[in-house]
Structure formats: C-alpha cells, structure tokens
BAVO-312015 format. One record per residue: x, y, z of N, C-alpha, C in turn. Coordinates in steps of 0.05 Angstrom, whole numbers, padded with zeros to 5 digits, always signed. Example, Ala and Ser with C-alpha at 12.3 -4.5 7.8 and 13.67 -1.06 7.14 Angstrom:
# residues 2
+00264-00114+00156+00246-00090+00156+00264-00066+00156;+00257-00045+00142+00273-00021+00143+00258+00001+00157;
This chain:
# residues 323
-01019+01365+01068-01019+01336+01073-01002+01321+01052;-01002+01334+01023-00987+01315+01000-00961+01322+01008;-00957+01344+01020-00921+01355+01023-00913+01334+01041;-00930+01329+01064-00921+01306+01083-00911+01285+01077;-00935+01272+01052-00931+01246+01044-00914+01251+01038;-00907+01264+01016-00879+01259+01000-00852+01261+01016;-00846+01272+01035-00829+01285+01048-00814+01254+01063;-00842+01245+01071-00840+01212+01081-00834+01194+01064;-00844+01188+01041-00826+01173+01015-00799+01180+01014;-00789+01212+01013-00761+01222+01017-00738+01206+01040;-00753+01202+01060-00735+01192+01082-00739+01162+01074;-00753+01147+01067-00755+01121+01066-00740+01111+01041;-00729+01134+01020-00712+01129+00991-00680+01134+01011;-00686+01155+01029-00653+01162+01041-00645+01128+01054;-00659+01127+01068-00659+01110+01098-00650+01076+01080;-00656+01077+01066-00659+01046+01049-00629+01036+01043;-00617+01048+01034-00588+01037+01031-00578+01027+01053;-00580+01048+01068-00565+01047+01103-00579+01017+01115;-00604+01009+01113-00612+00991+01123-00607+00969+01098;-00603+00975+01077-00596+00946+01063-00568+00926+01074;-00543+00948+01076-00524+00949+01086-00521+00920+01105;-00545+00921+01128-00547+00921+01152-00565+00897+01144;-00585+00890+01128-00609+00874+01136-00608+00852+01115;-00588+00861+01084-00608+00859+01054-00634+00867+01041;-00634+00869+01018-00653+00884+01000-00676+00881+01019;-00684+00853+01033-00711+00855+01042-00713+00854+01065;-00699+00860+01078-00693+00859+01115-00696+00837+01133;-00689+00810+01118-00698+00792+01137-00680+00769+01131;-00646+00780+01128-00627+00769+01132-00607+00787+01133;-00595+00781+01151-00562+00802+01166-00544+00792+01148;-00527+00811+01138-00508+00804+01121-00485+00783+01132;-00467+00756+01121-00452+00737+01139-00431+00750+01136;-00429+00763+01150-00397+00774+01149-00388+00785+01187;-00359+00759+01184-00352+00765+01210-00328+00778+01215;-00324+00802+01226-00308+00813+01232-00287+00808+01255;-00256+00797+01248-00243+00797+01268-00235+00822+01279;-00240+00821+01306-00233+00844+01325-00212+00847+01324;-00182+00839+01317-00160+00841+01317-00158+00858+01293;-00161+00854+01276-00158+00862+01255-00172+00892+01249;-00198+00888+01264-00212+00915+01263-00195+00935+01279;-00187+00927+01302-00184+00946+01322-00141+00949+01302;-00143+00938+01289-00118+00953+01275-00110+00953+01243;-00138+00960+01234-00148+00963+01213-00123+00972+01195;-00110+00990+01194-00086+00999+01174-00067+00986+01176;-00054+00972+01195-00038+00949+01190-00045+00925+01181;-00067+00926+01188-00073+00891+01174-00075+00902+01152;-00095+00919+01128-00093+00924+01104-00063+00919+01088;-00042+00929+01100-00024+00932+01097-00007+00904+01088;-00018+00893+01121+00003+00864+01121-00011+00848+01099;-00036+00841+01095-00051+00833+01074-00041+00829+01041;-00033+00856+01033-00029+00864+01014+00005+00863+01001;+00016+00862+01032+00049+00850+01023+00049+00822+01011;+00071+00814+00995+00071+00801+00979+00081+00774+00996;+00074+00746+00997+00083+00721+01013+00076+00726+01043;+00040+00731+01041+00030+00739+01069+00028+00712+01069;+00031+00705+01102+00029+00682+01122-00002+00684+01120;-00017+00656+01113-00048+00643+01102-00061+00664+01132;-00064+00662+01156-00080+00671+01173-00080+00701+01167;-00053+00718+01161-00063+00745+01158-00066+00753+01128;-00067+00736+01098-00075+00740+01084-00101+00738+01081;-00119+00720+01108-00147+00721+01111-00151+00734+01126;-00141+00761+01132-00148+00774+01160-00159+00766+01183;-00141+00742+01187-00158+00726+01214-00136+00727+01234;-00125+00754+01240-00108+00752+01266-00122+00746+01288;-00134+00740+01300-00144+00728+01322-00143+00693+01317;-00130+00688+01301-00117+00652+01305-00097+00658+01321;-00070+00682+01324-00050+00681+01336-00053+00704+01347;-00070+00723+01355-00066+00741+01372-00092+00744+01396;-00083+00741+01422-00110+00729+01439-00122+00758+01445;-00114+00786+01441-00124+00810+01461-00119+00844+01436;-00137+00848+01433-00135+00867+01404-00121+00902+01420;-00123+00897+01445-00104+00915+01464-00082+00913+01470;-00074+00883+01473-00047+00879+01472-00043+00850+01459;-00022+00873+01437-00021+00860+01414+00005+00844+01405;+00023+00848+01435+00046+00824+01443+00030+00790+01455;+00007+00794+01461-00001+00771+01472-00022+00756+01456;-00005+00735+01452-00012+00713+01440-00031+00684+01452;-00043+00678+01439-00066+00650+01436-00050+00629+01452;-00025+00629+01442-00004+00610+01458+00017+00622+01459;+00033+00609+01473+00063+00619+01472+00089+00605+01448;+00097+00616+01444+00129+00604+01426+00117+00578+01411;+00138+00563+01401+00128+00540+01389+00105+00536+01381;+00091+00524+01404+00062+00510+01413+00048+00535+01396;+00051+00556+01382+00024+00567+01379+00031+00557+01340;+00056+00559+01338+00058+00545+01303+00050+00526+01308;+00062+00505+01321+00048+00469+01311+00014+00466+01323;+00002+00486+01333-00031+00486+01330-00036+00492+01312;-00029+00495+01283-00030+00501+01258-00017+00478+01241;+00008+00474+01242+00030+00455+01228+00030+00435+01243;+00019+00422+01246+00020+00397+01257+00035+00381+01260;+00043+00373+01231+00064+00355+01216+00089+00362+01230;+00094+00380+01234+00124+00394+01249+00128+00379+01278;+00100+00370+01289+00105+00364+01309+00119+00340+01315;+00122+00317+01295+00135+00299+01290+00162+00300+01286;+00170+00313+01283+00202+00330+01278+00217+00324+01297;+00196+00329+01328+00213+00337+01360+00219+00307+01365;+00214+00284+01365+00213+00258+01363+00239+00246+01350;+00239+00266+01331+00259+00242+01305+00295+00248+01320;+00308+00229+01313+00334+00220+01321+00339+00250+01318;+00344+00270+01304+00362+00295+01295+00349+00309+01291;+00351+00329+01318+00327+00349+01323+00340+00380+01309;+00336+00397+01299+00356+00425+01290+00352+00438+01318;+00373+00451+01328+00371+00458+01346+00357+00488+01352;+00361+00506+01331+00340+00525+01342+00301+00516+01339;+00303+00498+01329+00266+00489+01321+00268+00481+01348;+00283+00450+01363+00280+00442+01387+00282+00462+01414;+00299+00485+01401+00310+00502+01437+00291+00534+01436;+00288+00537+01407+00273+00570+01411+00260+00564+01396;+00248+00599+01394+00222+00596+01375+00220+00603+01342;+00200+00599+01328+00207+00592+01303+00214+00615+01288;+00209+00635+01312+00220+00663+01288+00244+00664+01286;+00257+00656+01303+00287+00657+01294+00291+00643+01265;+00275+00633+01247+00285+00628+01221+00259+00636+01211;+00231+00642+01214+00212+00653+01210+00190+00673+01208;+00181+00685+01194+00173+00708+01190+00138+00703+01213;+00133+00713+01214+00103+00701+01239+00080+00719+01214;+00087+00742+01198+00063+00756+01181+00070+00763+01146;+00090+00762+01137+00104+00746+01113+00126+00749+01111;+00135+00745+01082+00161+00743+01074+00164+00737+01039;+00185+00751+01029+00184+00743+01002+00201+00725+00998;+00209+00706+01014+00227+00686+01009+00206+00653+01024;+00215+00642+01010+00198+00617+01018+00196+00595+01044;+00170+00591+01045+00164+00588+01077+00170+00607+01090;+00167+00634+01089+00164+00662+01104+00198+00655+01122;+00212+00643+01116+00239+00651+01125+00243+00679+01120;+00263+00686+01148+00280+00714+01143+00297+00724+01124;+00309+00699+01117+00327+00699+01087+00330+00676+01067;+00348+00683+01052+00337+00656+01021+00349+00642+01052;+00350+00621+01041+00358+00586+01054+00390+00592+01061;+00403+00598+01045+00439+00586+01048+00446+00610+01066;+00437+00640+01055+00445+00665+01078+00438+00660+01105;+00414+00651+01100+00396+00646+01139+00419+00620+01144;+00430+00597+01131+00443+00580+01150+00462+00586+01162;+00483+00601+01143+00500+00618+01146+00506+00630+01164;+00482+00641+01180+00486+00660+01206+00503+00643+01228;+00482+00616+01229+00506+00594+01251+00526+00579+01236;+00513+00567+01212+00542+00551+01197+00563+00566+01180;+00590+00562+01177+00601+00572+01159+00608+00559+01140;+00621+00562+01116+00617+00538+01105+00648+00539+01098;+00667+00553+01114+00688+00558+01125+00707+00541+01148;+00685+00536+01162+00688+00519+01186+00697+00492+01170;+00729+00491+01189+00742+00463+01181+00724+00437+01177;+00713+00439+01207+00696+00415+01206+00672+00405+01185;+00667+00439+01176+00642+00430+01164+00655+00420+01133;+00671+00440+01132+00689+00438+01100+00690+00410+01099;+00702+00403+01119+00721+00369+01113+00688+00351+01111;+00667+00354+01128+00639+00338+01112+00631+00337+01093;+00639+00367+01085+00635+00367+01049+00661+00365+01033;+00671+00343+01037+00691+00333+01027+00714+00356+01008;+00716+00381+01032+00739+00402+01026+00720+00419+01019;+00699+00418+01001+00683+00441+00991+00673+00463+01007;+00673+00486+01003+00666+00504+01011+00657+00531+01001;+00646+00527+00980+00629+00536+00962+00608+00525+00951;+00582+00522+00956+00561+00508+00947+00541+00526+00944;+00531+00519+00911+00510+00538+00888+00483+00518+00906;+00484+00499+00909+00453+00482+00913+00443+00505+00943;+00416+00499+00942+00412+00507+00972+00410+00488+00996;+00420+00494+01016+00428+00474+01045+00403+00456+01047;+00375+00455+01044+00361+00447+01041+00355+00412+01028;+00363+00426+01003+00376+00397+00985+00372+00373+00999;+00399+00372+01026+00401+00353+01028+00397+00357+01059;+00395+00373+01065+00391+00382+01099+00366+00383+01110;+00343+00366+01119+00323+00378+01132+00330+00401+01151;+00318+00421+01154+00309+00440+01177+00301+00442+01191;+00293+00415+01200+00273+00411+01231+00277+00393+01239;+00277+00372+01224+00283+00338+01249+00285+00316+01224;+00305+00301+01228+00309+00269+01219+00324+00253+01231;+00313+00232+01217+00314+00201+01227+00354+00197+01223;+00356+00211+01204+00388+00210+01201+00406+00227+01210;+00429+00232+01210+00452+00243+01232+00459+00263+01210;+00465+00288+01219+00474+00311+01208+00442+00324+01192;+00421+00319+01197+00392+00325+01194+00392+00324+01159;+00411+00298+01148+00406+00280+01129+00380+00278+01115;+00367+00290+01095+00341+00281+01095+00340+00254+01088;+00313+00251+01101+00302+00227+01096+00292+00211+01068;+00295+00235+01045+00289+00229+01020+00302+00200+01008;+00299+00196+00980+00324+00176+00977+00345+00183+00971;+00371+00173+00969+00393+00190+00963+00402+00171+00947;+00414+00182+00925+00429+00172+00894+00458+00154+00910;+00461+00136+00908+00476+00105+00918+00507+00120+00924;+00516+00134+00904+00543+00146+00909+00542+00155+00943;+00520+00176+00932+00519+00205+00958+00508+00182+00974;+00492+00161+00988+00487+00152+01007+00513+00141+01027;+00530+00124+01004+00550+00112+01017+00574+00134+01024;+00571+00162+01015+00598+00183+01013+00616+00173+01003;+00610+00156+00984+00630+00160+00955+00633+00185+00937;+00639+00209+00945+00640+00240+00936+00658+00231+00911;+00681+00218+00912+00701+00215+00896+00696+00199+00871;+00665+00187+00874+00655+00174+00852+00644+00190+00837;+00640+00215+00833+00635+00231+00817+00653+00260+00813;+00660+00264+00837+00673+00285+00844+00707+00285+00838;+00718+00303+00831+00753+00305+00835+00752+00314+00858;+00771+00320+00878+00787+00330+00899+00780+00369+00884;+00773+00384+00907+00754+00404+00893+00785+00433+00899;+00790+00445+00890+00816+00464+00883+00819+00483+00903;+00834+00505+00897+00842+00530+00922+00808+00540+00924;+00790+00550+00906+00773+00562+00905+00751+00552+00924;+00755+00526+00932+00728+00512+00946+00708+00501+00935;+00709+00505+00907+00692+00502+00890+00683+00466+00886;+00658+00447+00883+00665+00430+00873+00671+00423+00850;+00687+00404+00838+00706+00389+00814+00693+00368+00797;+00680+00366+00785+00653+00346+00781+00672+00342+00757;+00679+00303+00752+00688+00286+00735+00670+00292+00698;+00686+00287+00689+00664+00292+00660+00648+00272+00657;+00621+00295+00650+00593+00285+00649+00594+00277+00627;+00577+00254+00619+00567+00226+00630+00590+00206+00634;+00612+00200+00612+00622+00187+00611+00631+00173+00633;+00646+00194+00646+00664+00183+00670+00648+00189+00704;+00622+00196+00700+00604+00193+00716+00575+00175+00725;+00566+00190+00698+00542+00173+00702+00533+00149+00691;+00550+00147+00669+00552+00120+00654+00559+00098+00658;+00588+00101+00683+00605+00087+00695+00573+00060+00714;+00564+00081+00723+00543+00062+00736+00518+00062+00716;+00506+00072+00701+00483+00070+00683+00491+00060+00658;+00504+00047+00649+00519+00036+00623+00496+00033+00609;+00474+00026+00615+00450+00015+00592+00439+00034+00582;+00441+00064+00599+00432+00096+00582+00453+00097+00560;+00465+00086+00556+00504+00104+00548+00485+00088+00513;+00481+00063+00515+00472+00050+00484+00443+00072+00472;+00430+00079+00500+00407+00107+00488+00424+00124+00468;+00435+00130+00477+00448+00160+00447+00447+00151+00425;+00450+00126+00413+00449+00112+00393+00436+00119+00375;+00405+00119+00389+00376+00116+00380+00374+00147+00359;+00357+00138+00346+00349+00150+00318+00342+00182+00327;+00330+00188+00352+00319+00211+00363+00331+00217+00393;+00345+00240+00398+00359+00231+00423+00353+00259+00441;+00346+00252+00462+00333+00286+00474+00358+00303+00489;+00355+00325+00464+00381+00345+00470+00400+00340+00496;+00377+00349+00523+00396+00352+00548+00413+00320+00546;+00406+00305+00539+00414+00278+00545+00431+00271+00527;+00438+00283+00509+00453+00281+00476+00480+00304+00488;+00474+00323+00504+00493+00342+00516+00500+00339+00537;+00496+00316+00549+00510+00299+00579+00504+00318+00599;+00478+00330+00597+00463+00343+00624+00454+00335+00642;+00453+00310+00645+00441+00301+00659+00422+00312+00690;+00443+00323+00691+00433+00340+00726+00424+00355+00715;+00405+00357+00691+00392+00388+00685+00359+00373+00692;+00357+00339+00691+00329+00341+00706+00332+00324+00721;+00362+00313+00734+00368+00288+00767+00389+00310+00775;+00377+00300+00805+00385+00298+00824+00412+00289+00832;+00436+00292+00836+00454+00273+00839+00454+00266+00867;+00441+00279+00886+00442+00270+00917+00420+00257+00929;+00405+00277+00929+00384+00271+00945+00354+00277+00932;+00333+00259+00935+00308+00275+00923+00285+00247+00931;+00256+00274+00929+00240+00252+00943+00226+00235+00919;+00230+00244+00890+00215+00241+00869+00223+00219+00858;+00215+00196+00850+00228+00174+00836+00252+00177+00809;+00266+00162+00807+00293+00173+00783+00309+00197+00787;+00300+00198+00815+00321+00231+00831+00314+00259+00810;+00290+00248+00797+00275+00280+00784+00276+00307+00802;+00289+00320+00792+00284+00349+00807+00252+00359+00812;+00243+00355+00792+00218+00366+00801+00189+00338+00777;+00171+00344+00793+00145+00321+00778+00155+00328+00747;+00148+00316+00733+00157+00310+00698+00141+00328+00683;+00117+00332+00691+00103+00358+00673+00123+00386+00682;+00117+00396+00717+00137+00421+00709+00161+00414+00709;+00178+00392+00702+00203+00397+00689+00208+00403+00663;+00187+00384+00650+00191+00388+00618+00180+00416+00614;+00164+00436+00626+00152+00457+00622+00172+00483+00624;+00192+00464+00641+00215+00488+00638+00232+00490+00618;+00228+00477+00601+00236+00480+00568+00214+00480+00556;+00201+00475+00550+00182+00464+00530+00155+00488+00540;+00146+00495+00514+00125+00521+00525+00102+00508+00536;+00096+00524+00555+00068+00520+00579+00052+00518+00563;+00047+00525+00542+00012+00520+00530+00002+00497+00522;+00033+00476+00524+00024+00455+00521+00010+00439+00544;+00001+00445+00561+00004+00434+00586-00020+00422+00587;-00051+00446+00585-00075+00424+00585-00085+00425+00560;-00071+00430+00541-00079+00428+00509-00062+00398+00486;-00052+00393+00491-00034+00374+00478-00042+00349+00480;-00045+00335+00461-00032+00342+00429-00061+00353+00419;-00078+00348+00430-00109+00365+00420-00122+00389+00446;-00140+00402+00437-00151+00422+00454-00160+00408+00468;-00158+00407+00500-00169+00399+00518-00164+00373+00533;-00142+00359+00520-00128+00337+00526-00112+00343+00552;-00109+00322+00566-00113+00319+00603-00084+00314+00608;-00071+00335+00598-00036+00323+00601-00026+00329+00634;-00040+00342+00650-00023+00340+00679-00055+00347+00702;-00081+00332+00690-00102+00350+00703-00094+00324+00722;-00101+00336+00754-00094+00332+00769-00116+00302+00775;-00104+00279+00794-00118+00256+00791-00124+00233+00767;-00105+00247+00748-00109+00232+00726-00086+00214+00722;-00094+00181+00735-00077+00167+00721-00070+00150+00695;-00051+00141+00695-00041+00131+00664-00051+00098+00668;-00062+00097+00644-00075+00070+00645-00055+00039+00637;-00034+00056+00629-00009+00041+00620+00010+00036+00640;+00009+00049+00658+00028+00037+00677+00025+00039+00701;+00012+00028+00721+00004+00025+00744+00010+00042+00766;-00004+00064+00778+00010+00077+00797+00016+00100+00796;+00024+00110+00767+00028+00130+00755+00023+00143+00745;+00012+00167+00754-00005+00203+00749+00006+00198+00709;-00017+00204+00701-00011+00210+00671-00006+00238+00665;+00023+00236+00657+00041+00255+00644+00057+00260+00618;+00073+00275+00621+00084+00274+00588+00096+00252+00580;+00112+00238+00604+00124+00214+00600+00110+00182+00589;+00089+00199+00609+00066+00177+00592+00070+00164+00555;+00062+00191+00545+00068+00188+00519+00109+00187+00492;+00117+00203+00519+00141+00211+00505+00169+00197+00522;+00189+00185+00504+00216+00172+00526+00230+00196+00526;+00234+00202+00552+00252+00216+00563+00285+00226+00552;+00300+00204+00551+00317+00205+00541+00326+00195+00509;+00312+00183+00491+00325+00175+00468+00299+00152+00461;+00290+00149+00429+00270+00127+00419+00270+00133+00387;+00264+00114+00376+00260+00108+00350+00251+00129+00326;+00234+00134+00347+00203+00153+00324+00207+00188+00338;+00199+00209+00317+00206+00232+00314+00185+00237+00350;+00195+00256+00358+00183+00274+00376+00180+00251+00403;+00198+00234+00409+00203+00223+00419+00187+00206+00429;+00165+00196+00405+00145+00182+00417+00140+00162+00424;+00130+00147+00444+00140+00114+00457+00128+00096+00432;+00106+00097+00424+00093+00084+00394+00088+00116+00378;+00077+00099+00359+00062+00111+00335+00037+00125+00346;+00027+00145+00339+00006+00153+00352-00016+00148+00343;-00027+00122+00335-00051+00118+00336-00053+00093+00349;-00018+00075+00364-00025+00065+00373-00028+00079+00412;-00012+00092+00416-00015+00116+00438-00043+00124+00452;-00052+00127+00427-00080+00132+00433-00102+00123+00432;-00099+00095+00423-00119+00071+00429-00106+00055+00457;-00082+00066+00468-00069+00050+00495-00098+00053+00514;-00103+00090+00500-00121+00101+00531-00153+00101+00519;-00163+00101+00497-00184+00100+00482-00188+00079+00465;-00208+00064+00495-00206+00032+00479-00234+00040+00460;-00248+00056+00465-00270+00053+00442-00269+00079+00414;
C-alpha cells in the first residue's frame, strides 16, 4: 500500500510541470499567449525573418496574419497590392490626392521600391535612396541634368528635396520649406556653372554666399566666442541650403545635431546629473513654443561669454528656477 502511495506522489511531481505550462502554478489561469497560425505553421522562417536586421514592425512581432490571410497559401494576402500597406500607413493614403502623384506608388505596388518583411536600408526600400531612383532616373538624362541646372553628380540623397509618393508641388517638390534661393531657382545664387565632371561648383562659403543675404551673421564672428563650424564658414554642416522641414533649415532637431560633435553623455546629464536637456515634452520657459534644448541655454553661432552661453549662469538658471 506505501509503494502505491508513493508511486502516486511520483506521477503527480512528473505530471506538474507539463500542466503548469498549460494552466499556471495553480491551474486556474491559461497562460495569455496567442499564437499566430501563420507564423506557427512556418515556424523557421518567421524565426528567421524576425531576427534579420530592419524587420518590417508586423513580422518583428510575429504577427504575419496582419498580411497573410491563409497559413497554406502563403501568396495570398488579407488584401491585394496597395490597399493592404495603406490599412496600415494611412497617412500614404493622402499622397493619391495630391497634385504630383510618383508614378510607381500611383500605378503598382509598393514593392517595387519596398521590402514587404525587411531591409537594411531605410523604410525597408530595396536600395539606399539614390541607387533605387536610379533604376528609372538617370541623372545623365539631358532633361533631368538641365533641372539640375547641368549637374549630374549629386552626394545629397534624391529624397532631400524629392518626396516619393505625392505633392502638392510639380516635379514631387517637397512640400517642406525651401531656403528663398532654391524656391525661386536661383541655383546661380549660390552656385557657379558646375564643370566637365557634373559635379556641383558652390561660390565661397560664407562670404560670397551666405552672407550676401544674411549680412547680420557676417558682424557674429566678431564676438568674443565664435562657434568653430561658424568661424570655418560651414555653414551647411548644420543648414540646409534647399529644402528642410525644421525651422532655420536645421538638418536635424538641435540636440542630435549638436550631439554629432559634442559627446552624448551630455545629453540627459548637463550641466548637472539629471538635468532635462532633450527629455522629451519638455518645454523652454523662455521662449514660447519651443522644446527645451541646448539652444535653449547656448548661441549657436557666436556670444560674449565662454562656452557660448546666452547669460551668466546663474542668471540661466533662475530664467527656469524661479524658486
């Protein structure tokens, strides 16, 4: 009779895992975990696709059953072409509307510039930006050369200034703002006539460029503290000279620009541990409208006082700490 018992304790120590699995420790909740059938029924490729690097959001969550309707056949899709991206991207759908439609987004489907499960190039394109335009544009082509005023060699990517899907403006112009020269195609206001190479000819910086129209930066160098790139007539090392959606034709928001010189650790530590230099929602109490950033405290281009500070720092910091 004791061999029994025990033998029965034996199966109820085996049996317990297997049902925890299944139930939890105390059997009276099913574990929440839902398994897409797509994904099950092709278990080694999804692991796979998962784990490649610039997975498309639905199969980095193994949720192929957003775009795949039948785990048997695995050409047939939830929707067809287009219509099954903009049930996702919405925003795209506004695109088909606008004056200047791109013609493979309006006539086919988006894989022709799109990866549908990833890609290591951005927005799961097939290739960087300028090689994929390349396939239809040349930048060879008379016509196009003579729009880019003879050039036919361009470092920027087509992007820049080209939406990829739809605008309000002609030649799919983005809609961003564009720097006064480049709006009106005054090329020659900055530009020389560009050589055998294709290359563009860019007038010397600042003087005979950017100064010509910003004359009131040109008295900045003056100043007691003058910020390198701006002291070395870089200007385009943080504007834009064409096109951009950021105010002052900034290449990129003012924290990661300055971060691309200036070491990252300053970022949520500066000038003290724990100080709120780019935490997200945090505006500047000094100037209306505007996310508090480095600029906040520091002029950009050229000021009085060491480390380019807009005041003294204790008046700086009674701007934002009135008590």
């Amino acid at each position: 009779m004791k061999i029994k018992i025990r033998l029965a304790a034996a199966i109820v120590i085996v049996v317990l895992p297997a049902a925890v699995l299944q139930a939890g420790w105390f059997g009276d909740k099913k574990a929440d975990v839902k398994i897409d059938p797509f994904a099950a029924a092709h278990a080694e490729e999804t692991v796979k696709l998962k784990a490649a690097p610039g997975a498309h959001a639905p199969v980095a969550e193994g949720a192929c059953s957003k775009c795949h309707a039948s785990p048997k056949e695995p050409g047939k899709m939830v929707l067809e072409g287009r219509e099954l991206c903009l049930s996702c991207h919405k925003n795209r759908a506004a695109d088909l509307a606008k004056k200047t439609v791109h013609m493979p987004f309006k006539e086919m489907d988006c894989t022709a510039c799109h990866q549908p499960h990833g890609s290591v190039n951005r927005a799961l394109l097939n290739a960087p930006v300028n090689e994929l335009c390349s396939t239809c544009h040349s930048l060879g082509d008379e016509n196009i050369k003579k729009s880019h005023g003879g050039i036919s060699v361009i470092k920027t990517e087509c992007t820049s200034c080209h939406t990829p899907h739809g605008s309000a403006n002609p030649k799919l112009i983005s809609e961003a703002a564009q720097h006064a020269p480049f709006e009106a195609r005054s090329c020659d206001t900055c530009h020389d006539s560009p050589g055998p190479d294709g290359k563009a000819a860019l007038k010397e910086t600042p003087e005979k460029t950017c100064f010509v129209c910003h004359s009131d930066l040109q008295k900045s160098g003056r100043k007691a503290v003058v910020h390198p790139p701006f002291s070395g007539g870089q200007c385009v090392a943080c504007h834009d000279p064409h096109i951009r959606r950021l105010p002052g034709q900034l290449k990129k928001p003012p924290v990661e620009l300055c971060l691309g010189c200036h070491d990252a650790a300053l970022k949520d530590n500066h000038p003290v541990a724990g100080h709120p230099t780019s935490k997200k929602g945090k505006m500047d109490p000094r100037r209306k409208d505007w996310p508090f950033d480095c600029v906040s405290c520091h002029e950009p281009h050229s000021g009085p006082l060491p480390n380019l500070t807009r005041e003294d720092q204790m008046t700086m910091c009674e701007g934002c700490h009135k008590q």
